[in-house]
C-alpha positions in Angstrom: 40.1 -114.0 -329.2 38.7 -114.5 -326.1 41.0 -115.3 -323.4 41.5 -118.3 -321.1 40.5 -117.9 -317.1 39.8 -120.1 -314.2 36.4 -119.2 -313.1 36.1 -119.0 -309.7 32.3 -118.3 -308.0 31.6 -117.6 -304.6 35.4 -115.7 -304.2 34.9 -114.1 -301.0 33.9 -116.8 -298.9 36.2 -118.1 -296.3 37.3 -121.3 -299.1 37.4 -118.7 -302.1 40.0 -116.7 -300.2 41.9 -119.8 -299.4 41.6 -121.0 -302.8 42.6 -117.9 -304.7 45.8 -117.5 -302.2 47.0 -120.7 -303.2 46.0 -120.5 -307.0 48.0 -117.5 -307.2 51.1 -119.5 -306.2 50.9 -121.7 -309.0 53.3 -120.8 -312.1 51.5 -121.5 -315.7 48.1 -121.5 -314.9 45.2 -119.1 -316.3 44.8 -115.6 -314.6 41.6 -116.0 -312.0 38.1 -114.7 -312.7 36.6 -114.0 -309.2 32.7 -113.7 -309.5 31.2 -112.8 -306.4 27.7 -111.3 -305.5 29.8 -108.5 -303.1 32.8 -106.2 -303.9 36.1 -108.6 -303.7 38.1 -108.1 -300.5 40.6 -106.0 -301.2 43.0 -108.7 -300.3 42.1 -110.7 -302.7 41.5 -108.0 -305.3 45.5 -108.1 -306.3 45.9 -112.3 -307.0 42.9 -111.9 -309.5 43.0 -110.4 -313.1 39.3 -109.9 -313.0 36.8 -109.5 -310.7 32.7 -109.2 -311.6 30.1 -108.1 -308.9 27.0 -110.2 -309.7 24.3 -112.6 -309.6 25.2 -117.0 -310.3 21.3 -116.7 -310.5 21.6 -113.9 -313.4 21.4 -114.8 -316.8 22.5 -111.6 -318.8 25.3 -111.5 -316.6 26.6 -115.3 -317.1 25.5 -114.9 -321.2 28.1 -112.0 -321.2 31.1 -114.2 -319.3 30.1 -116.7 -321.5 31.1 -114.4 -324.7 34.2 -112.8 -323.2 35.8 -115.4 -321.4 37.2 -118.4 -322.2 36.9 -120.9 -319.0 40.1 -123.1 -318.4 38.4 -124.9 -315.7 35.3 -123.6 -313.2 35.7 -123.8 -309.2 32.0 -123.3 -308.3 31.9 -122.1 -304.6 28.7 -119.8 -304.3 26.7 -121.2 -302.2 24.1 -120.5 -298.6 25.4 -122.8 -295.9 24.1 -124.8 -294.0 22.3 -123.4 -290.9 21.8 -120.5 -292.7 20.0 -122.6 -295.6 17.8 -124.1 -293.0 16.3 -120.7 -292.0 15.8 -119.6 -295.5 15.5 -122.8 -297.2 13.4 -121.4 -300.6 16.4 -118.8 -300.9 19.3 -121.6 -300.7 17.1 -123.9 -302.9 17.6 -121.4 -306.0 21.5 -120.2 -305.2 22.4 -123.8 -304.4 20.8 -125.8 -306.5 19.6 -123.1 -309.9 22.4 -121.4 -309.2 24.5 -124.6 -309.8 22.7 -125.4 -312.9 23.1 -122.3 -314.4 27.1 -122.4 -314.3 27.0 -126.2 -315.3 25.3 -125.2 -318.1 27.4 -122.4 -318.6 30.5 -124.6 -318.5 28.7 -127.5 -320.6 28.4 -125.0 -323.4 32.1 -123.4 -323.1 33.3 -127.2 -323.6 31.1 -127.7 -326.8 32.3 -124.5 -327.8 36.1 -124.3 -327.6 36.1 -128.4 -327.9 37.6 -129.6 -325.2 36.7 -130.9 -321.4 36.7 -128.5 -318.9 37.5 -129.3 -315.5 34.4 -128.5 -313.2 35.4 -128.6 -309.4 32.5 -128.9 -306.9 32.7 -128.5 -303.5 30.4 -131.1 -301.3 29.9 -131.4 -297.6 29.6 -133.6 -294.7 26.0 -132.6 -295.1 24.6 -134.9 -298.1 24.8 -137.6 -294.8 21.6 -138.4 -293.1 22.0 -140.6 -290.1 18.9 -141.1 -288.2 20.0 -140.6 -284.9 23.2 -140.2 -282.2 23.1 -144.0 -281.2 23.6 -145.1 -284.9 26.2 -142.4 -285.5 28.3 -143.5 -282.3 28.4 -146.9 -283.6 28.9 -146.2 -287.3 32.7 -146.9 -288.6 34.2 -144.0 -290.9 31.5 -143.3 -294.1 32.2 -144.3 -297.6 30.6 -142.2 -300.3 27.9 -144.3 -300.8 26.8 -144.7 -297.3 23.7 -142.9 -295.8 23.2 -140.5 -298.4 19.6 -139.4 -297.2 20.3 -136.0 -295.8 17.7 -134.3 -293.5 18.1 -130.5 -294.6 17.8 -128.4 -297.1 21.8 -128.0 -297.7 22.4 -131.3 -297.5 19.8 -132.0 -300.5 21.2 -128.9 -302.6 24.8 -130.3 -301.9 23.6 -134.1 -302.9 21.6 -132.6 -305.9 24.4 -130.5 -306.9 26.7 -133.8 -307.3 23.5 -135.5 -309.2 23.5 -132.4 -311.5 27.3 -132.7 -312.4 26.9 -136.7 -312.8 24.3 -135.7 -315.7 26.2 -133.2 -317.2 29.3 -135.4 -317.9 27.7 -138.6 -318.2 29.2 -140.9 -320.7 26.3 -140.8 -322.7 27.3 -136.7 -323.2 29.1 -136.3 -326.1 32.5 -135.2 -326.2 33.6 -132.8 -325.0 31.7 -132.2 -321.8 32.3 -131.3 -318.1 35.4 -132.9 -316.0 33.0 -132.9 -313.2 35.3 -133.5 -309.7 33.6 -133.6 -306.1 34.9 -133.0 -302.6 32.7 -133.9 -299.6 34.4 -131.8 -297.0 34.5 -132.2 -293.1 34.5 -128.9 -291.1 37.1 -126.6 -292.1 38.6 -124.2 -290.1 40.6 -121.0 -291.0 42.8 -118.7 -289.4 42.8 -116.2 -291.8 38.9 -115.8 -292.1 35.9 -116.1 -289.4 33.2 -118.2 -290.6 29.6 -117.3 -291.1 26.5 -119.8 -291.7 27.7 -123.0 -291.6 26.8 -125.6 -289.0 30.6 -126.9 -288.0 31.4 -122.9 -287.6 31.7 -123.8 -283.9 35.2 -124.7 -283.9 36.7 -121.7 -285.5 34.7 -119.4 -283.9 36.4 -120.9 -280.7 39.8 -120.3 -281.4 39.1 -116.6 -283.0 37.0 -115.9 -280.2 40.2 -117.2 -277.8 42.7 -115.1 -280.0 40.1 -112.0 -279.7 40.2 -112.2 -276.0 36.5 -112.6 -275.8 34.1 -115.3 -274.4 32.5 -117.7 -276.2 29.6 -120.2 -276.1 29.2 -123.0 -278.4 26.5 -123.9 -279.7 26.5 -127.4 -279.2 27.3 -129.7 -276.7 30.2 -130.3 -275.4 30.4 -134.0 -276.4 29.4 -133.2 -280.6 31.7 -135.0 -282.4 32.8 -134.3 -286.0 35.6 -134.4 -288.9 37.4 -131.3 -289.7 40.4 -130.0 -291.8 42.1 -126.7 -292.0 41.9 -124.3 -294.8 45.2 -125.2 -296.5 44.3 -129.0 -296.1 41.2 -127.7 -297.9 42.6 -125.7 -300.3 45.3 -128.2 -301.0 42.5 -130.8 -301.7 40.7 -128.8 -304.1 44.2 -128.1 -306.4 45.4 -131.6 -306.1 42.5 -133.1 -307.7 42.0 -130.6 -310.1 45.7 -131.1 -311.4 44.9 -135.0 -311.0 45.2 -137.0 -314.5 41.5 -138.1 -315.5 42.7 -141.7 -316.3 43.4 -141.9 -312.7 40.1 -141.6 -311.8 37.9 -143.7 -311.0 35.1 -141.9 -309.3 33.7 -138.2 -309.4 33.0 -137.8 -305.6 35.5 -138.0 -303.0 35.5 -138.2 -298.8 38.7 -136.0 -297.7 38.9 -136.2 -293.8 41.7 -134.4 -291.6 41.2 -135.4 -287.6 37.9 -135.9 -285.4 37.8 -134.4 -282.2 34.9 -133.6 -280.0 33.8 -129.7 -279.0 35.5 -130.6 -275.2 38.4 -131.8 -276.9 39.1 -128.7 -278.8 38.7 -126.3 -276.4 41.0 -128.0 -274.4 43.4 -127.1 -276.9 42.4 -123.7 -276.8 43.3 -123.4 -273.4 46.9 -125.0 -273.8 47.6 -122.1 -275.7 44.9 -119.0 -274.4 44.9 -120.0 -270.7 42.2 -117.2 -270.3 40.0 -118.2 -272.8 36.3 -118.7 -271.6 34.4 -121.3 -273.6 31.2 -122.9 -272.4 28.2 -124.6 -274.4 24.9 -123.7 -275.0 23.6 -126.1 -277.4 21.3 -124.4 -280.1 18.4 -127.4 -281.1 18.5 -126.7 -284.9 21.9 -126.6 -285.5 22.6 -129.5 -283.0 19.7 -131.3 -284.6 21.8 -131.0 -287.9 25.2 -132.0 -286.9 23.5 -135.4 -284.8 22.8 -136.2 -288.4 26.1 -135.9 -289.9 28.9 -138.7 -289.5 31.8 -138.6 -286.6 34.4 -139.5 -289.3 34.8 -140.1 -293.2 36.7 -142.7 -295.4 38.9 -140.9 -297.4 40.9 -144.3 -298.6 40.1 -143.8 -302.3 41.1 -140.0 -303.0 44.1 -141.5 -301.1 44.6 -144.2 -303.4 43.4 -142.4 -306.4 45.0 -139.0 -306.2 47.4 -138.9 -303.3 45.0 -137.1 -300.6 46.9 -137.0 -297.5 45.8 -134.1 -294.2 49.0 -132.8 -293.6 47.5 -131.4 -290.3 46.3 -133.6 -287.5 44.8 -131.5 -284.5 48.3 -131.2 -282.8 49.9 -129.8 -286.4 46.9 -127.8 -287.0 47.4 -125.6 -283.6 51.7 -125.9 -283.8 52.1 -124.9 -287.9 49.2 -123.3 -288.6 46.3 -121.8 -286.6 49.0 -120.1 -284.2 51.7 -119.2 -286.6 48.6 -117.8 -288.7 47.0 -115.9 -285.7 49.9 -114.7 -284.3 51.5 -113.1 -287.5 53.7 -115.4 -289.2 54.1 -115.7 -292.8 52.4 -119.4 -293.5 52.6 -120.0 -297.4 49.9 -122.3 -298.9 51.8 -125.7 -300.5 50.0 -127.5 -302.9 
């Protein structure tokens, strides 16, 4: 018999490794399958019971999970980000968008297989936004789902298709059983743990690792870019609460989660509180400031509060008092869920 895992694509990345922590804490769930297309950091490698090096764009490879695993639910997290997937857009087209469909398919077929739903968790982004330009965004209240979904890069469409894909595959004219398809449009999120790579909101954590390091840093935005962000167990947190969440208390698959906004100014003014030396100036880059001009200041998140029980638990102030320094500075900080 084949036995029961929670999928888990995309493992290394910086939400993978918060993910899997915090997974790993739970009692009575399904050991973890961590796909990756690298070798699993080897802190990671001891919270998984499996671990495959490979390909979401692979077929042989995902026909053979199919047969020897059984999948509990699916957190799908492979994906190019965002300023990368400008520079290479072809290339994030087919991880981000075929890559997707392959493991919606994949899970599509484990549900008519093993007859029953299986819960499909889909991380979104700030970037399925479009707004045309900085005068419009100023003035803009906090964005609903529904609001300015025309994004303006090529991440932002893969992200926006992606959620488009998953609406098909558990559509109520699918036959039972299907996908339990779940979306979370996240804000920036910053980590302690991990130092981001490729995404367009990566200015903010590179600040405060680049403070903690010792070592200058220049933004690469202006000082007055303004945008939502959330830390890692905020993130992480998200992600399990509305996976656990009962399906009759849904009313929507895609959800807005939003922790503080701040602008770049603001948090390196934080930075210093706490690095005194720490040499931060900006250097706006025009690509990636083109992209996050495009993406909202703030984001309603009043219905995965009402429907779930979303709540941040950091604002800025927490996020620098009970976690990034504890975290930085080598205290134990456990994951709650």
């Amino acid at each position: 018999m084949t036995e029961s895992v929670i999928l888990v694509s995309g493992a290394n990345g910086e939400i993978g490794h918060g993910l899997i922590q915090a997974l790993a804490t739970l009692s009575g769930t399904p050991p973890i399958l961590a796909l990756d297309l690298n070798e699993l950091s080897s802190t990671l490698q001891p919270l998984v019971k499996y671990s495959v090096q490979g390909d979401i764009l692979d077929a042989r490879l995902l026909a053979r999970l199919n047969e020897q695993y059984r999948f509990d639910s699916v957190f799908h997290l492979a994906a190019i980000l965002s300023s990368q997937a400008e520079r290479i857009p072809e290339a994030a087209h087919r991880i981000n968008v075929e890559g997707t469909l392959n493991l919606l398919q994949l899970a599509s077929e484990q549900a008519q297989r093993y007859g029953r739903n299986v819960p499909f968790l889909f991380p979104s982004s700030i970037a399925v936004y479009g707004i045309p330009d900085l005068q419009t965004k100023r003035s803009l209240p906090p964005l609903q789902e529904d609001q300015h979904n025309l994004p303006g890069t090529m991440y932002g469409c893969n992200k926006l298709y992606g959620e488009l894909l998953g609406r098909f595959y558990s559509h109520p004219a699918v036959p039972e059983p299907k996908l339990d398809f779940r979306v979370i449009r996240f804000p920036g999120i910053i980590s302690a743990q991990t130092e981001p790579v490729g995404g367009s909101t990566d200015y903010l954590p590179q600040m405060l690792h680049a403070a903690h390091a010792g070592k200058p840093y220049t933004a690469f935005v202006r000082a007055d870019t303004q945008l939502p962000f959330i830390t890692m167990p905020d993130a992480t947190r998200a992600l399990i609460r509305l996976w656990q969440a009962e399906k009759s208390l849904l009313q929507k698959q895609v959800y807005n989660i939003n922790g503080w906004n701040c602008s770049a100014a603001e948090f390196a003014a934080k930075v210093r509180e706490h690095y005194a030396n720490a040499q931060i100036d900006f250097q706006a880059d025009p690509l990636r400031q083109r992209i996050v001009d495009s993406w909202p200041t703030s984001l309603d998140d009043r219905v995965a509060r009402e429907e779930w029980g979303w709540r941040a638990e950091h604002d800025l102030d927490a996020a620098f008092a009970a976690y990034f320094l504890p975290s930085l500075r080598g205290a134990s900080q456990p994951t709650s869920t």
